[in-house]
Structures are given as C-alpha cells and as structure tokens.
C-alpha positions in Angstrom: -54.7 -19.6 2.4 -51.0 -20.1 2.5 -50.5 -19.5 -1.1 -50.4 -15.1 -0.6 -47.1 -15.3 2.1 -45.2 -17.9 -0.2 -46.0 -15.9 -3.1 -44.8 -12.8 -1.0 -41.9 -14.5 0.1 -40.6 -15.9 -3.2 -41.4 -12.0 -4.4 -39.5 -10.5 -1.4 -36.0 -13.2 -2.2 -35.9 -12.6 -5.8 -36.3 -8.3 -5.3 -33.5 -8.8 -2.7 -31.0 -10.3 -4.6 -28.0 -8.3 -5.6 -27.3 -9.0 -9.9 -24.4 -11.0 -11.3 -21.3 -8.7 -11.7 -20.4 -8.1 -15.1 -17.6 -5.9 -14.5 -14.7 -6.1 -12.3 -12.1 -3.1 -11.7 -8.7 -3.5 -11.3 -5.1 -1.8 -10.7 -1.9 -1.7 -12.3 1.3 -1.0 -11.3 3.7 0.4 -13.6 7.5 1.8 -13.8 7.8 5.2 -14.7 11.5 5.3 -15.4 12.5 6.3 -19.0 11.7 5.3 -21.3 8.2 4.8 -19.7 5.4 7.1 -20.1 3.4 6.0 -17.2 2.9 8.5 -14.5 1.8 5.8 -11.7 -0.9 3.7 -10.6 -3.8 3.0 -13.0 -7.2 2.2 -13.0 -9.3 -0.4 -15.6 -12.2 -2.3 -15.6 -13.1 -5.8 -17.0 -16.2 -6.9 -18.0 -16.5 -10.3 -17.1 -19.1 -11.4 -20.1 -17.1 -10.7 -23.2 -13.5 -10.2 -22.2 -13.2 -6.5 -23.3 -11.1 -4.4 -21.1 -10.2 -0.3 -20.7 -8.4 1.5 -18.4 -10.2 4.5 -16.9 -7.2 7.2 -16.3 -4.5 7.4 -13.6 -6.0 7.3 -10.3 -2.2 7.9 -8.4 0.8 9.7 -9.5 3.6 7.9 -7.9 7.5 6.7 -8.9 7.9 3.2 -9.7 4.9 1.9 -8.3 5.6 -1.9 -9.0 3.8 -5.0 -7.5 0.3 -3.7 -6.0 -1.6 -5.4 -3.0 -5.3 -4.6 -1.9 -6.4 -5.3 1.3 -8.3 -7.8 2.7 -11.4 -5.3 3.3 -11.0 -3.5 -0.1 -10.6 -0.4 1.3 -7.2 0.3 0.9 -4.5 -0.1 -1.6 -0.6 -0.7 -1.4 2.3 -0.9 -3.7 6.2 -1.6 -3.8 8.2 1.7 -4.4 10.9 0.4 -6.6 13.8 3.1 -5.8 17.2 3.6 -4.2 15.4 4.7 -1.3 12.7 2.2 -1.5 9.5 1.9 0.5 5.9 1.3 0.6 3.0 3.2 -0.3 -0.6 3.5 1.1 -3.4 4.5 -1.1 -7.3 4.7 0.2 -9.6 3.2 -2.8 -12.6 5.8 -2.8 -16.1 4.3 -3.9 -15.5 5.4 -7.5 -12.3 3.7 -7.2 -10.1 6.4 -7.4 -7.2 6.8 -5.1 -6.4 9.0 -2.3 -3.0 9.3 -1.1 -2.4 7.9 2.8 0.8 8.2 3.0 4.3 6.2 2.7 6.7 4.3 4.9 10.3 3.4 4.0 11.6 -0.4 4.0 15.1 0.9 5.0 16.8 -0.1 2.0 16.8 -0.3 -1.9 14.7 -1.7 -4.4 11.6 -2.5 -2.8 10.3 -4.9 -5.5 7.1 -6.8 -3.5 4.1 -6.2 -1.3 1.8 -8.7 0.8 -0.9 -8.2 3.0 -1.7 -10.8 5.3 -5.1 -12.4 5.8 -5.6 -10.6 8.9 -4.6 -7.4 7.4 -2.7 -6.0 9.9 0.5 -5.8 8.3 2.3 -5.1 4.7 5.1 -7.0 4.3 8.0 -6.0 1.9 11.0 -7.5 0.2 14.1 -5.2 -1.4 16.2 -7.1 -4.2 19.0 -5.0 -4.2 19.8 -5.6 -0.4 18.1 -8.8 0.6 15.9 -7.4 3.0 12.3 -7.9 4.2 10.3 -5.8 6.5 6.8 -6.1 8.5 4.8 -2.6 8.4 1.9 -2.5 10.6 -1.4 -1.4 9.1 -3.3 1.3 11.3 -7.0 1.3 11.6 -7.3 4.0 8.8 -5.2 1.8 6.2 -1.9 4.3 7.0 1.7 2.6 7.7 3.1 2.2 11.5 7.0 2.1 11.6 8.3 -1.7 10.9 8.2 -4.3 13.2 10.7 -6.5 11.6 13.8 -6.2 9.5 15.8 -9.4 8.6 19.0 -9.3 5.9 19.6 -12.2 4.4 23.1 -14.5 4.1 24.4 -16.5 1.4 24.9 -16.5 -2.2 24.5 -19.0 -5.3 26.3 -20.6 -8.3 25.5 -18.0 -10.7 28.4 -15.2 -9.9 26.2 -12.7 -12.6 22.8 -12.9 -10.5 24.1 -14.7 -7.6 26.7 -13.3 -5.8 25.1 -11.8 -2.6 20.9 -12.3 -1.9 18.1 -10.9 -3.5 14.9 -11.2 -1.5 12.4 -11.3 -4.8 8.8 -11.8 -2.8 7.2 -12.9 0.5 4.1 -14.8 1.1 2.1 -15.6 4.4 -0.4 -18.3 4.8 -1.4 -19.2 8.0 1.0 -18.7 11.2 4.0 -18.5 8.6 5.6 -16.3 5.9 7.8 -17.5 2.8 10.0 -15.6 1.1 11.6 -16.1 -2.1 15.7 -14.9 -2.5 16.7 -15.4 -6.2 20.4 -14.4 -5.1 20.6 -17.4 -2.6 18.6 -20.6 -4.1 16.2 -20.3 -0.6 12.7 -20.0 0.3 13.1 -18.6 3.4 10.5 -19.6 6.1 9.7 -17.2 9.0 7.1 -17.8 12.0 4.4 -15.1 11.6 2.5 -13.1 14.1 0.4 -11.3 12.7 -0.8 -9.6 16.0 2.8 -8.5 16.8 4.1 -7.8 13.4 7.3 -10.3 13.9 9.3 -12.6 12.0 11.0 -15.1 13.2 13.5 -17.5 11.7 11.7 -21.4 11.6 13.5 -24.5 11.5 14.6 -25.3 9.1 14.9 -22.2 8.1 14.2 -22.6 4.5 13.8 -25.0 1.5 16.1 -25.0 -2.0 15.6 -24.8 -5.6 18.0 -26.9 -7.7 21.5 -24.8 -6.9 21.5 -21.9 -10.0 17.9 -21.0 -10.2 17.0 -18.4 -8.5 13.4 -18.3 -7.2 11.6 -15.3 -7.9 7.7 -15.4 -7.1 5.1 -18.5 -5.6 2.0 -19.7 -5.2 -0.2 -22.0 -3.0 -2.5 -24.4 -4.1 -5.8 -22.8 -3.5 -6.9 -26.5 -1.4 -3.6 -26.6 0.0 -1.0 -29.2 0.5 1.1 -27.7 -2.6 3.3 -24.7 -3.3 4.9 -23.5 -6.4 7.8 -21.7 -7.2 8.9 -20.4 -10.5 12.7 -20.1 -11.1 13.6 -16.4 -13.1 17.5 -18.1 -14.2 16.7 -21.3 -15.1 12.8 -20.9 -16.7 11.3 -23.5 -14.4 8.8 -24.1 -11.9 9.8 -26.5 -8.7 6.8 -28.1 -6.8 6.8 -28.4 -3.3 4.3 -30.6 -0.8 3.6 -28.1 1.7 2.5 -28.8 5.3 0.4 -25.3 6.7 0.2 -26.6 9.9 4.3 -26.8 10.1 5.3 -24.2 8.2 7.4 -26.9 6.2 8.2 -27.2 2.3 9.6 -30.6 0.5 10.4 -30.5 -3.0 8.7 -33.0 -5.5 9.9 -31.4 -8.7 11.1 -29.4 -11.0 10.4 -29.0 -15.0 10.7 -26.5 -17.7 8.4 -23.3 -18.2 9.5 -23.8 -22.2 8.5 -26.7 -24.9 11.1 -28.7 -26.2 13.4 -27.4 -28.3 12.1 -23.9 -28.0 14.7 -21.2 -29.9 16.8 -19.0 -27.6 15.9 -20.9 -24.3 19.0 -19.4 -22.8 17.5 -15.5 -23.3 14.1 -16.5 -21.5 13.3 -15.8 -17.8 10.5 -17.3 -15.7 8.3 -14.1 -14.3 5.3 -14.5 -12.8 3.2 -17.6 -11.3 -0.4 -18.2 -10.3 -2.5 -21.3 -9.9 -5.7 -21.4 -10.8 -9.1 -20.9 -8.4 -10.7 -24.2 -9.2 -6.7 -25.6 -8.5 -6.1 -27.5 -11.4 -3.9 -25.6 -13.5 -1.0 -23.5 -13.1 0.2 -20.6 -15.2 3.5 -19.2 -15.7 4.9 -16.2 -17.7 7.8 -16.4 -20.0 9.8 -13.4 -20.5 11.6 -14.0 -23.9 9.4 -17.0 -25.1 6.8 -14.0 -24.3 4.2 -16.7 -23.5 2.1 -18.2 -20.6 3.1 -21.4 -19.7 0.1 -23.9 -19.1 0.5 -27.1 -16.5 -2.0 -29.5 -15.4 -1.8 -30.2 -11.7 -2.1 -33.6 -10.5 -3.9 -35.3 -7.5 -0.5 -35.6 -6.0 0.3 -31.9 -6.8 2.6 -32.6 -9.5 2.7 -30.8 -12.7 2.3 -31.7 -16.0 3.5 -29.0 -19.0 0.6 -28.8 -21.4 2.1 -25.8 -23.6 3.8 -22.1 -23.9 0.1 -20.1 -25.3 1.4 -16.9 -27.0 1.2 -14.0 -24.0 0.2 -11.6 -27.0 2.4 -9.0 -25.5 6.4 -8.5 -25.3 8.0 -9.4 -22.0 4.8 -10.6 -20.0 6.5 -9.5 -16.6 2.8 -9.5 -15.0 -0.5 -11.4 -15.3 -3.1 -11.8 -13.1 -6.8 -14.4 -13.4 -10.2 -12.9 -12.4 -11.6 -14.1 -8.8 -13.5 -16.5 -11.2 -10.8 -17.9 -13.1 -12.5 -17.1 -16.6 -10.2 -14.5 -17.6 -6.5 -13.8 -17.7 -5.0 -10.4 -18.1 -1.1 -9.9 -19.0 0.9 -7.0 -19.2 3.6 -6.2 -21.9 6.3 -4.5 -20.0 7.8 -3.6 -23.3 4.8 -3.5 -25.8 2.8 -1.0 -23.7 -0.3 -3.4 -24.0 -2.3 -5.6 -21.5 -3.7 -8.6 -23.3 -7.0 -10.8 -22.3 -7.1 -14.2 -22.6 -10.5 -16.2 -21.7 -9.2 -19.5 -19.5 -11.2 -22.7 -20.3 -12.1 -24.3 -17.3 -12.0 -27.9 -18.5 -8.8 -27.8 -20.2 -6.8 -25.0 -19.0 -6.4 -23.7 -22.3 -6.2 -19.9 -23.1 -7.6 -18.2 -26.1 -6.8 -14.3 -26.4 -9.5 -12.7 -26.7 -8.6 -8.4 -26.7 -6.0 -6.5 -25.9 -6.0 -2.6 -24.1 -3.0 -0.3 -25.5 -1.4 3.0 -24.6 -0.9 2.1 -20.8 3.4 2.1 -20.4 6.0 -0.8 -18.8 3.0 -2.5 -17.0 4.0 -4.8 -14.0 1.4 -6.1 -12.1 -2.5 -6.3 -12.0 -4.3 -6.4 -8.9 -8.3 -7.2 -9.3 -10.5 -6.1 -6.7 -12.1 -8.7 -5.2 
C-alpha cells in the first residue's frame, strides 16, 4: 500500500527540479576611445556544452566602461568609468538581461580603472590610476550610488621612474572584514580594515605588503579555500604568492616567478594583465600582454606555484579573461584584435584547448559572467 505515495513522491522530485543550465550570459566592458568602435557595455551568451559564444547587441551606451562588477543579488550591474573625470556607473540588469540606466557617482578623481562589490553588497569600491585614489560608494536599496564614504590618496613611489614615479592604485579587493588594494606606482598591497555596514576604510597595520621593488602589482586573486593570495606584476611579467591570514587581514610573501617560458622572445615588451585562480583551486591563470598568451600554474598544497606553460590566448593583447562559475570554460578578450576567444579548461590538468572565437566586438576589457 505504500508503493502509490513513493511513486508519487519520486514523480513530484523529478517534475520539480529546475534543468541543467546550458547557457550562461555575460558582460563586457569595453573602451570606446578611438580607434575603438564600441559604443559601451555588451551583452553575450555562452553555452556551457560546446564552447560556442555570441554577443547579443549593446545593452548600455556608456564612455569607457572598463572593468564590470555584478552584484551579489544579480540584479544590478556596475562598471569603472575610465575618464579624466572618472567615476562609477550603476546599471539595473532587466530579466532579458538588458540594461537600464541607474545612474552614476564620481570617484573624485581621474582614471577610474576598477570596480568591487563586496559580499555584503552594500558598497562599490573604486580605484583611479592616474591619482592613486580609492573610494567606498554606498549601494542604495534600489542598486543606485550614495555619495562616498571613504577617500584615501596614496604616498610613495617605486624604482621604475617611467611607471613609478608617484602611485597608481590599479584594483581593490575585499574578503572578509578587510580590503586589498593593489598600487602598481608604489610596489604595495595596501590593506584597509573594512566595514561594510559603514562604508569605511581604515589604514591596518601593517599597512600593506610588497612585491619585489620594480614590479608594479596590478590585479589579485584569493585562493577559492583560502589561505593564499596572488598577485600578478604588470612591469616585471610575474606573479608573487602570498600566505594569507583572513582572520588578520595579513599577507606574507612566499614567491615570486615568471608569467613567460624560458627564453621566450621579447620578454622585455610583455606585461602581466589579468589573474584568476581557478574554482576547484588548483590552478591559476594569468594573461600575457605581448607573449599574448595565458599563462598556466599548478598550485601546490602549500600554495605555491608551479609554471606549467604560456597556452596561446588566440587573441592580440589579452588585457581580460574571465572562467565560467564552473571552471570548464575560459573566455579572453583581444583588446587589439576585436575578438573574444573560448578556451575549454581541463579540470585534471589545467590545460586549455581553444575551442571558438566571437568577432566584431571592439578593445574588449573585461568579462563579467552572471552567476
């Protein structure tokens, strides 16, 4: 007599049960200075089972939309206005993933060049390259932009008197109660206490960690199981390796090693770009602008990396990339070659093999998937 309400019940789980995804949308940010042809933010879609890729139109007109971050609920969008008169800017994602204009807020000074929201979502935070600033812009309860919270300038300079001579705040991270931000003009990671409730940043002690002097840190990222952060270096094409405590707020650096084989031609004409690790954490991938390739490492038990090689990025200056949620796919954008290219990741060796490429979409720079 019980067999009717199992069968019923099995009936009722399976019917209830969303389907896999096969497709995944995403953003990307662009320049639209000459010589581009892009007019602002646009709009593709991945599908997840054979690694073909299009781009579905512009979904927001906008100047120099850069480095793009989604919120935390999905329902809102915001990206780095890279001008004089820099700022942020806060997009709504519709359900057919368009974009509706919120509005925008200015970071105070020039050449906003990064965006970060933090876990909680209450706040966008911003870094400018030409000045060496960061700022904290409070998220309203509608997605729009509150007047910052916190402005810091940064101090100091490095070796290099070409790249070096005053700071360049290049991006800003937060994880946990902290925020990390990367000056390529100053050789620092600068750490600030985070609250996320209040919108403030305040100076932690110490109050950052170095790079080898000369190599100017540009982006990060954290070991998705913790314990390990990663730092690639724009002016010297390398990645440093860092233990890092979450609970302090603290950084120590392990290594540092080359984004490039051996021997590869023009070393001295590449720069390090972008950095992600992998979901399942044990690999890390770096973009070579130059080399144009995606440099492969191995990451160790003790977080150290291993280079396992430069796969060809399929594109010319790979300035952006981003991996799936999953981690079976990896999309790069050809800042000069007008092309994203899709490369599916093998999860046992790390290994990339390219797979398709979309054309036609001008000076990409980043790719934000919406998780």
């Amino acid at each position: 007599m019980k067999i009717l309400p199992v069968f019923f019940a099995m009936l009722a789980a399976i019917t209830s049960t969303s389907p896999a995804q096969t497709e995944i949308p995403f953003y990307v940010g662009t320049y639209t200075r000459p010589p581009s042809e892009s007019k602002g933010i646009y709009r593709g879609v991945l599908d997840l089972g054979s690694g073909s890729a299009r781009i579905t139109g512009l979904v927001a007109e906008a100047k120099n939309p850069t480095f793009l971050a989604i919120h935390p609920n999905g329902k809102s969008l915001y990206a780095a206005i890279e001008l004089d008169g820099g700022g942020v800017g806060a997009w709504a994602i519709e359900k057919d993933g368009s974009l509706r204009l919120l509005d925008t807020q200015s970071t105070r000074e020039k050449g906003n060049c990064h965006v970060w929201v933090d876990a909680s979502g209450r706040n966008v935070l911003a870094v400018s390259y030409g000045s060496g600033t960061l700022a904290s812009v409070p998220v309203e309860a509608a997605g729009t932009l509150g007047e910052p919270t916190a402005f810091i300038r940064h101090e100091g300079k490095g070796p290099n008197p070409q790249r070096q001579s005053e700071p360049h705040a290049h991006a800003i991270y937060t994880n946990g109660d902290f925020a990390y931000a990367c000056d390529l003009g100053t050789d620092d990671i600068f750490i600030y206490k985070f609250d996320a409730a209040k919108g403030t940043l305040t100076p932690h002690n110490p109050p950052s960690a170095k790079v080898p002097p000369g190599s100017g840190p540009r982006h990060l990222a954290f070991h998705p199981k913790g314990g390990f952060a990663y730092v690639c270096n724009e002016l010297t094409s390398t990645v440093t390796v860092f233990a890092h405590d979450a609970a302090k707020g603290t950084l120590v650096a392990l290594q540092t090693l080359s984004s490039l084989p051996v021997g590869a031609p023009d070393a001295d004409k590449n720069s390090i770009a972008e950095i992600f690790c992998h979901p399942n954490g044990k690999f890390l991938y770096v973009s070579n602008r130059g080399h144009d390739s995606i440099a492969i490492y191995t990451i160790g038990v003790d977080g150290k990396l291993t280079f396992n090689e430069a796969a060809p990025a399929h594109v010319k200056n790979p300035r952006g990339f981003n991996l799936t949620p999953d981690g079976r796919w990896l999309v790069a954008g050809g800042q000069d070659s007008a092309n994203l290219a899709i490369h599916k990741v093998d999860a046992t060796t790390g290994s990339l093999t390219f797979t398709s490429e979309v054309t036609g979409i001008s000076m990409p720079v980043s790719i934000e998937f919406v998780k």
